[in-house]
C-alpha positions in Angstrom: 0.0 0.0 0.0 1.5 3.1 -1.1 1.7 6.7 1.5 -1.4 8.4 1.1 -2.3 12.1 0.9 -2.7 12.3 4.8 1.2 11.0 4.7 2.3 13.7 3.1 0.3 16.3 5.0 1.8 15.1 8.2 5.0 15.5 6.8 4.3 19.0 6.2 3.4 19.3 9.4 6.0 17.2 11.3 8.7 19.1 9.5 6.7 22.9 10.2 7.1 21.7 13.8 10.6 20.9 13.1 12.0 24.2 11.5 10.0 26.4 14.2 12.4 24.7 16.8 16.1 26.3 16.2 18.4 23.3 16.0 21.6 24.9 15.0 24.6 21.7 15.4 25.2 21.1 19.2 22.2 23.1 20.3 19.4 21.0 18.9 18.2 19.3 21.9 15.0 20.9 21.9 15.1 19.1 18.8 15.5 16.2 19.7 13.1 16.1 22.6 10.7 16.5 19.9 11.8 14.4 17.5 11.8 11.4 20.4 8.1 12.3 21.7 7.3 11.7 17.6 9.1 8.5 17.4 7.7 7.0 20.6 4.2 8.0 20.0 4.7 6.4 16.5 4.9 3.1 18.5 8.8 2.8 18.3 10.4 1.8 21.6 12.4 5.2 20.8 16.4 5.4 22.3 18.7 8.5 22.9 22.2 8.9 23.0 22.7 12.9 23.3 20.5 14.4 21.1 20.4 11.1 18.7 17.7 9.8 18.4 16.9 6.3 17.1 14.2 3.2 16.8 15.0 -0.6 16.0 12.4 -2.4 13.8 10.0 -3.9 16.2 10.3 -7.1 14.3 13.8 -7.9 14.3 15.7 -11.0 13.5 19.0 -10.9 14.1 19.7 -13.9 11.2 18.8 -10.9 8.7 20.9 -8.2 7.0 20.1 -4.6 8.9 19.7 -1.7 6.9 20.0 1.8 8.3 17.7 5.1 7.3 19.8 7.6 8.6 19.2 12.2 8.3 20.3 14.3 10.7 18.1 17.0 12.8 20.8 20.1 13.0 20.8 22.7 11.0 23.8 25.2 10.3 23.6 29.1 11.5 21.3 31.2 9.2 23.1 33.7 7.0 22.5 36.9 7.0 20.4 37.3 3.9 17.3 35.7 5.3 14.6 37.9 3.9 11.9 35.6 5.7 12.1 34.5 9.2 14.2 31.4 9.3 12.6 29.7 12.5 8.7 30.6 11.0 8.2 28.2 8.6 5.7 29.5 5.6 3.9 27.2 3.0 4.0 29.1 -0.6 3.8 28.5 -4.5 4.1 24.9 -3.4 7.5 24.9 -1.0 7.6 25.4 2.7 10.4 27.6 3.9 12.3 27.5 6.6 15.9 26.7 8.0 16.5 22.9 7.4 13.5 22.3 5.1 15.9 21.4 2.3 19.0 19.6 4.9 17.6 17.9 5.7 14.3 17.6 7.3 12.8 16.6 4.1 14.7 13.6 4.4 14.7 13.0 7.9 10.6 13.5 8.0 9.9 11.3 5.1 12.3 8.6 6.1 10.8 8.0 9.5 7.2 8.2 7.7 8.3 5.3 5.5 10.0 3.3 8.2 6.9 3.6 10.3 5.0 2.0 6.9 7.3 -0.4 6.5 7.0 -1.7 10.2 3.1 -1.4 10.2 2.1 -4.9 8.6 3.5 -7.4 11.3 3.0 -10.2 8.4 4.7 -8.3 5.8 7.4 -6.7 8.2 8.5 -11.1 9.6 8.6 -11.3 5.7 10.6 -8.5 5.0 14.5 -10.1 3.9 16.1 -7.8 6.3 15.8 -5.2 9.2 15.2 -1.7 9.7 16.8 0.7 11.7 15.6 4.5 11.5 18.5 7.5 13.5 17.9 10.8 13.6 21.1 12.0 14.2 22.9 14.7 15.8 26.0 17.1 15.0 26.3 16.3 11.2 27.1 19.8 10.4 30.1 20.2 12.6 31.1 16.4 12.4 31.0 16.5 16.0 31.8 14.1 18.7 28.4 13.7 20.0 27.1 13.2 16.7 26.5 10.0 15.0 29.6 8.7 16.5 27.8 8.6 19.8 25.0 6.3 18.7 26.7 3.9 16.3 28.6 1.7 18.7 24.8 1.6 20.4 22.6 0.0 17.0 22.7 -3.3 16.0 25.2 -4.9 13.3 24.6 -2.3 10.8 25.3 -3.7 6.9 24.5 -0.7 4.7 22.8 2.9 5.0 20.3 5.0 3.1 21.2 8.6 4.1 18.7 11.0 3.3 20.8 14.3 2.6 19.1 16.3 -0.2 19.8 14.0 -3.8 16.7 15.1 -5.9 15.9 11.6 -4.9 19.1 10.3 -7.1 21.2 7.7 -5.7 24.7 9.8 -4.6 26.7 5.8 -4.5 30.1 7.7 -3.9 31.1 10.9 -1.5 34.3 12.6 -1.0 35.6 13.3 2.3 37.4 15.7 4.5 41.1 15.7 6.1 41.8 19.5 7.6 45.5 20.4 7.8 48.0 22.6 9.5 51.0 23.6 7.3 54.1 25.5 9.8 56.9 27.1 8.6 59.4 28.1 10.8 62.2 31.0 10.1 64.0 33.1 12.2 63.5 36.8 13.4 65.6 40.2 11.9 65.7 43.6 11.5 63.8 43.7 7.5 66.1 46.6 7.0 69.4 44.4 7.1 70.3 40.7 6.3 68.9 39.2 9.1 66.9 36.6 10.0 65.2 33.5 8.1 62.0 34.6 6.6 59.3 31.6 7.2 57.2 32.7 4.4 59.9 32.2 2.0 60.5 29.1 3.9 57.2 27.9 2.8 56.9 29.3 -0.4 57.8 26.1 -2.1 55.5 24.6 -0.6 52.7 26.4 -1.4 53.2 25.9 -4.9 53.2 22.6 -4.8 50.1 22.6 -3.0 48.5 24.6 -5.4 50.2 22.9 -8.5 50.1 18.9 -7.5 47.3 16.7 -9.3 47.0 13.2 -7.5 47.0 10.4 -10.2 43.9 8.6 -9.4 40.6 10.2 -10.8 37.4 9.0 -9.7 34.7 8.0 -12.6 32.4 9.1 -9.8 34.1 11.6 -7.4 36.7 13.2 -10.2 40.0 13.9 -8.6 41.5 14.5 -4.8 41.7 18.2 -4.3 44.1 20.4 -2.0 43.3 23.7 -1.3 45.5 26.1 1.0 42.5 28.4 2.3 44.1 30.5 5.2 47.7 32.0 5.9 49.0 33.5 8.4 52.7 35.2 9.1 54.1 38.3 10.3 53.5 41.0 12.5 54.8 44.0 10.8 56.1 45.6 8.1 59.9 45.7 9.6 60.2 42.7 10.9 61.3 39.4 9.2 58.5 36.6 10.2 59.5 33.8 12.1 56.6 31.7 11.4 54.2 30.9 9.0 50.6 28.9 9.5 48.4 28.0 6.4 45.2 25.5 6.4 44.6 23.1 3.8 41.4 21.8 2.9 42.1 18.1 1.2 38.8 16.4 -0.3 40.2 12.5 -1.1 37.6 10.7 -3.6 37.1 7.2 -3.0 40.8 6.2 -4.5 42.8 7.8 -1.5 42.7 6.8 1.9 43.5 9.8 4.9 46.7 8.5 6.0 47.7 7.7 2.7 47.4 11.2 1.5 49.1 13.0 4.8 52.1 10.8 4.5 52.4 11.4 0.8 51.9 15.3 1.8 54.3 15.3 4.6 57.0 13.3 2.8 56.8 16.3 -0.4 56.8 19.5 2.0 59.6 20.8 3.9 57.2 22.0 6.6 55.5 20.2 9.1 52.0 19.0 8.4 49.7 17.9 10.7 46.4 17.0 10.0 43.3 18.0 12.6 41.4 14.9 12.1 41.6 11.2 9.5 38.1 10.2 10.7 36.3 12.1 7.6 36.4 9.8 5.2 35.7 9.0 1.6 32.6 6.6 0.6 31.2 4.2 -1.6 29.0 1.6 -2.3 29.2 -1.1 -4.7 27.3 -0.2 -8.0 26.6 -3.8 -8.2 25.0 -3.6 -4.5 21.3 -4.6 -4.9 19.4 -1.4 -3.4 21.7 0.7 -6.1 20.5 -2.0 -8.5 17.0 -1.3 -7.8 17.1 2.5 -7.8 18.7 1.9 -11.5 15.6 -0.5 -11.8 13.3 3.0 -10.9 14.4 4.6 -13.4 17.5 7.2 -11.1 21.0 7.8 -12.3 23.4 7.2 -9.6 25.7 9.7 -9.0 29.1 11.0 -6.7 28.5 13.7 -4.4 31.3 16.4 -3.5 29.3 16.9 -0.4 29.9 15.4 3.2 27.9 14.1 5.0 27.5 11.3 7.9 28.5 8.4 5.7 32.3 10.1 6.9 31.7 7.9 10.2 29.9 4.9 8.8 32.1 2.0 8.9 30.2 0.2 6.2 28.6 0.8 2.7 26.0 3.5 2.4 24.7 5.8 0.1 22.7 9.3 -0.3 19.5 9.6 -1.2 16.9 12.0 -0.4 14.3 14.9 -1.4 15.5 18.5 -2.3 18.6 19.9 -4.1 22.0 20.0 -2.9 22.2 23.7 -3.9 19.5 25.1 -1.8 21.1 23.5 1.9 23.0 26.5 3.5 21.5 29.3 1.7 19.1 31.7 2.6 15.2 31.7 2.1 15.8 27.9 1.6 12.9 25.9 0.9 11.5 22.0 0.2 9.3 21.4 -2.3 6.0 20.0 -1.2 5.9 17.6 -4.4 9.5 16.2 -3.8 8.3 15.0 0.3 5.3 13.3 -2.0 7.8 11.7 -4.4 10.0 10.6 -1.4 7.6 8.9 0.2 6.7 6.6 -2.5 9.7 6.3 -3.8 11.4 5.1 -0.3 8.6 2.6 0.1 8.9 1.5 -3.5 12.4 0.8 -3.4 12.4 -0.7 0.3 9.4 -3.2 -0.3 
């Protein structure tokens, strides 16, 4: 039995709710209280770890494969170029407005309505090949510790993920990840009207180049190539005095081809500064184009896809992909919306391609 119309007007209305609560990343407990009085009076024996929020398929069998519907409930800041209230959400010309409409409350919203369809048939759930777990997770905009690293030690065995980050409901099978790095250059101080001292910005000049100049030799079908971009320097403290040290951060997006550590020690071992990176947990992913949810959403008629955008799937230790309502380029901009046609099409598309 597909949703119905009353489906889609609660998700309207569920995910209203949701934008007039301000969930900005690490302050979206409010959220989350919400979101956990929803799941609960869904029938879910609802769990928490933080603000996570999560509900194991009342039917399961540990002897099947677990899949995992996964969106998170933070939101970033607003910009400043809001013209509408970003905490009132607004139905008009067919979208509803409002900060996280788009990322990714569409996706979170509709995901949990088609888990609860999925789980409502006791028959057709026993029959169902494999389990389903529904997170609402925390922290995904900051990647932060009590994020979806919290709750994943806590779920069952989880063997693949549907992540519903804004897709225009097309199958995003690869994603590139993050590695943030410190570049230090170290000189020596002098007078800048005589020969004196070692200038660190020199020092690093080399280095910089290469940065700017170095193409990695494995290119993604998918993800295209691993990118290294020096986004901040820092050095001196006036105009007379040679600097002693220079600080620049790079911003290193691996495809699926490069590991983290592969990458910094190929880095370190080609710059004469010291590199060190802030974090390897942000990592590239992938799922097998041969995997057979991906084969289905081919089925369906959808074009799978790599996505230049993180997400969650960084901290998943096994295969998962992206696929949810809205457009990729509306998340993080002002006056962003959801279309009220693409929570209809989630909804039967989720329970299409999980029946």
């Amino acid at each position: 039995m597909k949703p119905s119309e009353s489906h889609l007007e609660e998700a309207v209305r569920l995910l209203s709710r949701l934008i007039s609560i301000p969930s900005v990343s690490g302050k979206e407990r409010e959220a989350a209280d919400f979101w956990a009085s929803v799941v609960g009076s869904s029938g879910f024996d609802c769990r928490r770890a933080g603000n996570n929020v999560w509900a194991v398929d009342p039917f399961f069998d540990s002897r099947r494969p677990t899949l995992l519907l996964n969106a998170h409930l933070d939101t970033v800041k607003p910009v400043a170029s809001w013209t509408r209230d970003p905490f009132a959400p607004a139905v008009a010309g067919g979208r509803l407005y409002g900060l996280g409409s788009n990322d990714c409350g569409g996706g979170l919203v509709t995901l949990l309505l088609a888990f609860r369809h999925l789980c409502a048939d006791e028959a057709a759930a026993r029959r169902r090949p494999y389990n389903l777990v529904y997170l609402a997770s925390a922290e995904e905009e900051t990647s932060g510790a009590d994020g979806i690293g919290l709750a994943l030690p806590l779920l069952p065995h989880i063997d693949v993920a549907l992540v519903g980050e804004p897709t225009s409901m097309q199958p995003a099978i690869a994603e590139k990840g993050l590695m943030v790095l410190d570049l230090i250059a170290r000189g020596k101080s002098g007078h800048a009207a005589r020969k004196e001292g070692v200038n660190a910005i020199y020092e690093a000049l080399d280095d910089l180049i290469w940065l700017r100049d170095h193409r990695f030799e494995r290119v993604s079908p998918l993800l295209g190539d691993t990118r290294m971009t020096v986004t901040v320097v820092n050095a001196g403290t006036q105009h007379n005095v040679v600097p002693d040290r220079l600080t620049a951060l790079i911003d290193v997006r691996p495809n699926e081809l490069y590991t983290n550590e592969e990458l910094l020690s190929f880095i370190q071992a080609h710059c004469r500064s010291e590199i060190k990176a802030h974090s390897l947990r942000l990592r590239s992913s992938r799922i097998d184009p041969a995997h057979p949810l991906v084969r289905k959403c081919v089925a369906m008629g959808m074009t799978p896809f790599g996505s230049p955008t993180l997400s969650d799937q960084a901290l998943m230790p096994f295969p998962s992909f992206k696929l949810g309502p809205g457009a990729s380029a509306r998340s993080h901009s002002a006056d962003e919306y959801i279309e009220i046609d693409e929570l209809r099409h989630a909804l039967d598309v989720y329970v299409d391609l999980l029946s």
